[in-house]
Structures are given as C-alpha cells and as structure tokens.
C-alpha positions, 0 to 999 in steps of 0.5 A: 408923941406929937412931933419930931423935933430936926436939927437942919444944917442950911445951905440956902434959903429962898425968899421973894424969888431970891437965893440966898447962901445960908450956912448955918442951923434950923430947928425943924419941928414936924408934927406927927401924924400916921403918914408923917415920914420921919427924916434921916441924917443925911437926907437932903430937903426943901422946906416951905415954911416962916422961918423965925427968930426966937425970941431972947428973955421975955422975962428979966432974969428968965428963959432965954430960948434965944440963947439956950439955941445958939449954944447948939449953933442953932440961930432960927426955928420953923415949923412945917408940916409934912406935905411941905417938905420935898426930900432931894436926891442927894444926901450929905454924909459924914461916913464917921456919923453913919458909923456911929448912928448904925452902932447905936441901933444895933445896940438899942436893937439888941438891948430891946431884944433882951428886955422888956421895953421900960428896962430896955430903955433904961439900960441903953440911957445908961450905956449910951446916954440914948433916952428916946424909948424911954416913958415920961413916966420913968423919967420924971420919976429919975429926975424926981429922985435926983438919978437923972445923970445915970441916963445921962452920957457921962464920967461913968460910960467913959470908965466903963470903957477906958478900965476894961481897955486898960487892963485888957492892953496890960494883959497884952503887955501893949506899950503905953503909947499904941495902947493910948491911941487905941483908947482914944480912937475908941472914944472918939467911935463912942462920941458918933455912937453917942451923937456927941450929945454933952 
C-alpha cells in the first residue's frame, strides 16, 4: 500500500555526462502516493536516481538479497520517486506478453465481477497464481495453516488445464501428436497469462 515495486529492463545509464550501454535488470521501487502513475510494461522511462548494489550476506550464514536478485537476473536496485521518472514515446513490446497480461485481466476482471472481493482474490491465486488483490490478513492466514502453495502457480493449475484437454482431443479422436502440440501451445499462453512467475 505504500509503494510499487518495478522490474526494468536497462538499455543505458548516464552517469557524469557519459552513456553507457547497459543491458541488464533494476529493481525500481516507487512510492505511492495520490498522483503516483503506475507504470505499464512496455512503457519506456528515464529514471533519475542512485543506483545501488545490494549488498550480499550481512550475517554468516544469513539473507543474501545479493543473491536472491540475481536468480531474477536483477544485479542493481533504485529508488525514485515519481516526479523523477519521464515516460518516452516508444514502447518495447513482446506481442506474446501483451497477450497474455490482457488475459490475465479479464480473468481477474471476471472473477471480481462475480465474488466478493477477498473471494475474488483467492480464486484468481488458485487459477492463475495472481495474489496482488489479496489482503495481508488472508495470506498469512494461508502461510499460518501451511496452504500457501494453493495460491501458488503450480502442478495443479497445470492439470486442470492438461486433463480437460486430454479428454476433450479423445472425444474428438484427434491423433497424439497434433493434440500434444495443441497442449503445449496452450501452456506456453498460460505461462504469459501467469508472468512466468516460478
């Protein structure tokens, strides 16, 4: 409720009047507030900020943020405030991701058009793995009673799209081949409907 959180894709940094080609990921963290804009993918930005290192384990045997980012192939993190962010004109699309981002909303869409809010936001965790609606309160209470993977992208979202698919090729007494490459391409929508969170 206090900021957004931005993983940016660099393509140069400017630094004492220099440019520098940069390709690689930042952790933009914005925070919120009423005339806050929030960012879409795709936008193109210049951000005016310190950007920093994080730091590795502070501790032995501790937290390594250091680490934990470069799993996301994220190597540096800013913080900026709002005013200090320009949006360009050009924007930087994969058609796949688009696809799949707008899928997402309409299912969320949909899903809040039919329950309330906190049930809402629990049935699009399980379908989708997307949790952003849902309240702190109801998720600790998933990680308190050890349920938390059911809102977590999974075996299970899988197999609820594989099985239908698989019986419904059978009925349709579709070979195995063209009914695999139909599956597969099914999944590889899901994954740009999901974000390809892990």
């Amino acid at each position: 409720e206090s900021k957004t959180v931005y993983t940016i894709k660099t393509d140069s940094v400017i630094a004492n009047g220099n440019n520098y080609k940069v390709k690689g990921k930042l952790l933009l963290t914005v925070p919120l507030k009423d005339e806050t804009q929030v960012f879409e993918y795709g936008m193109s930005l210049t951000i005016n900020g310190k950007i920093n290192i994080p730091d590795g384990k502070r501790v032995p045997k501790g937290f390594d943020y250091k680490r934990h980012l470069l799993k996301s192939g994220i190597s540096a993190t800013m913080y900026a405030q709002s005013n200090n962010i320009e949006i360009g004109s050009s924007r930087n699309i994969n058609p796949l991701m688009m696809v799949g981002i707008s899928l997402r909303k309409r299912i969320t869409n949909t899903v809040k058009m039919c329950l309330p809010k906190e049930q809402a936001a629990l049935l699009s965790g399980m379908l989708i793995g997307y949790t952003e609606d849902m309240s702190d309160e109801v998720a600790n209470a998933f990680s308190d009673a050890g349920l938390s993977h059911l809102t977590a992208v999974s075996g299970m979202n899988i197999a609820f799209i594989v099985f239908p698919l698989v019986f419904l090729f059978k009925k349709m007494h579709l070979s195995q081949k063209i009914s695999n490459i139909i599956t597969i391409g099914i999944l590889i929508l899901f994954l740009f409907i999901t974000g390809f969170s892990p």
